[in-house]
N, C-alpha and C positions, 0 to 999 in steps of 0.2 A: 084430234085435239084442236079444238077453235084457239083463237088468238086473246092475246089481254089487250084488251080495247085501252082501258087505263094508261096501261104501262105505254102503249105506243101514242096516247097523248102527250104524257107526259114527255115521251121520248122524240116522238116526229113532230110533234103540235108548232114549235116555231118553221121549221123549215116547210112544212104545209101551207100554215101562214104566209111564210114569203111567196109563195109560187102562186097564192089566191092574189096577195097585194101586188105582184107582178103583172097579173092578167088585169084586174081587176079595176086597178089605180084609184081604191078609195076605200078605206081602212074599213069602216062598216060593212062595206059589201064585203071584204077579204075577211072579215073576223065571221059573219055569218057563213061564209061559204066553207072557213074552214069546219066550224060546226058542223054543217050539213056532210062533210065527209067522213068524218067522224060517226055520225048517226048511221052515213052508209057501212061503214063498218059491225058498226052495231045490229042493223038486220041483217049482213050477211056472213059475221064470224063463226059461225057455226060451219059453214062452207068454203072458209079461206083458212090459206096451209100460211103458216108462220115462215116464207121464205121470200127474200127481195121485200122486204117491208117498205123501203125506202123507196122503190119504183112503184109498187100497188099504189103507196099513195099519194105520188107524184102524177101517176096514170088518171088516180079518183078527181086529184085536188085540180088536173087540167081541165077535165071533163066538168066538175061540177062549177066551174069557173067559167068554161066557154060557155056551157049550157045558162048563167047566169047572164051572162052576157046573149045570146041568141033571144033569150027571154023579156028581156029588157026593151027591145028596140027602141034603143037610145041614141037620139044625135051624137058619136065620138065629140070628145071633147078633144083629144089632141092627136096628131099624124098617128101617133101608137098603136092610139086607142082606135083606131079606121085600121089599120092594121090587121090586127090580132081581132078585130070584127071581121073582115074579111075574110078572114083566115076562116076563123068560125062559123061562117055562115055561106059558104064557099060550095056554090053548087053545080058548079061548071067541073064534070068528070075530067075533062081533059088540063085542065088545071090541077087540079088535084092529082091526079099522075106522073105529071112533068113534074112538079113540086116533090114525090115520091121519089121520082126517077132518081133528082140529084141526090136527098140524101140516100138512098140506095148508096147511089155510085159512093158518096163521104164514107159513108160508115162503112160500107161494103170491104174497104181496103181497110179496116184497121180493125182492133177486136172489141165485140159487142160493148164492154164495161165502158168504152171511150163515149160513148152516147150517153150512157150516165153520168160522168165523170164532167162530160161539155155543158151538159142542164144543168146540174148539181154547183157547177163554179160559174160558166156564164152564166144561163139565165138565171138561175135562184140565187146569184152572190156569195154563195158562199166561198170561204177562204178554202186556200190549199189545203190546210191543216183540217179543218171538217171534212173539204170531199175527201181527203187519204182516209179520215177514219171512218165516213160513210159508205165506202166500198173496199172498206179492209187494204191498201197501198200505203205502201212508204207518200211522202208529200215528193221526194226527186223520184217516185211512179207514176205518180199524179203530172209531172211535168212533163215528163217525157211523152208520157200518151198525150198531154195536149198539145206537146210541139208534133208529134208523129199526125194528129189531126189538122191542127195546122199547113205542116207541109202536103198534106194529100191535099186540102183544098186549094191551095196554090196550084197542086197540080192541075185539078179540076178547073182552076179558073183560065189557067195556059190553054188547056186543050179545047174550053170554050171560045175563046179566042183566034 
């Protein structure tokens, strides 16, 4: 059974939106790119199962963002925006690894949903109350996994030390 492209517009289209205008930092480029994942949607629902909607298109809306960005080769206009270019355009393997490594080790100690849970409130903004109901949690489940995140990185940063 392919997916309803509509209905997940209608349903993901702002928080899509946020994660483009996140990477992105310029409402035109964030309003087209969310488009563009959308359209990818659109050539490949015949091929994608209706499950984790909310991570597919957090996955899409990164990818069609960094790729927006690599495309661009754009002077960064702010520390961010050099940043999240770097990141994107990051060709040094051994970089890329160690960068893996930690979150490995972060996430490694606590359960998979916490990685949704940490994008979903930190980077995409959303409130407590939307990420509880974006990955099905009470809002004090929502808290608890992010102070249990919280605390392992403290750990990790001790043992860096």
């Amino acid at each position: 059974m392919s997916i309803d492209v509509e209905a997940y517009y209608r349903r993901y289209g702002p928080q899509v939106l946020r994660r483009c205008r996140f990477l992105l930092r310029d409402e035109e480029k964030a309003v087209d790119a969310m488009h563009d994942v959308f359209v990818q949607l659109l050539r490949y629902q015949g091929a994608l199962k209706d499950a984790a909607p909310s991570s597919l298109l957090h996955r899409i809306a990164t990818t069609v963002s960094l790729n927006k960005l690599r495309g661009a080769k754009r002077r960064p206009e702010d520390r961010e925006d050099e940043l999240v270019l770097q990141i994107a355009s990051a060709e040094d393997n051994e970089s890329r690894v160690a960068a893996r490594g930690v979150l490995d080790r972060l996430f490694g100690r606590v359960p998979a949903s916490s990685r949704d849970i940490a994008v979903l409130h930190l980077v995409d903004g959303m409130t407590l109350e939307e990420t509880a109901r974006e990955v099905g949690l009470s809002v004090s489940g929502v808290r608890k996994r992010l102070r249990a995140l919280s605390a392992v990185l403290q750990e990790l940063e001790l043992e860096a030390a």
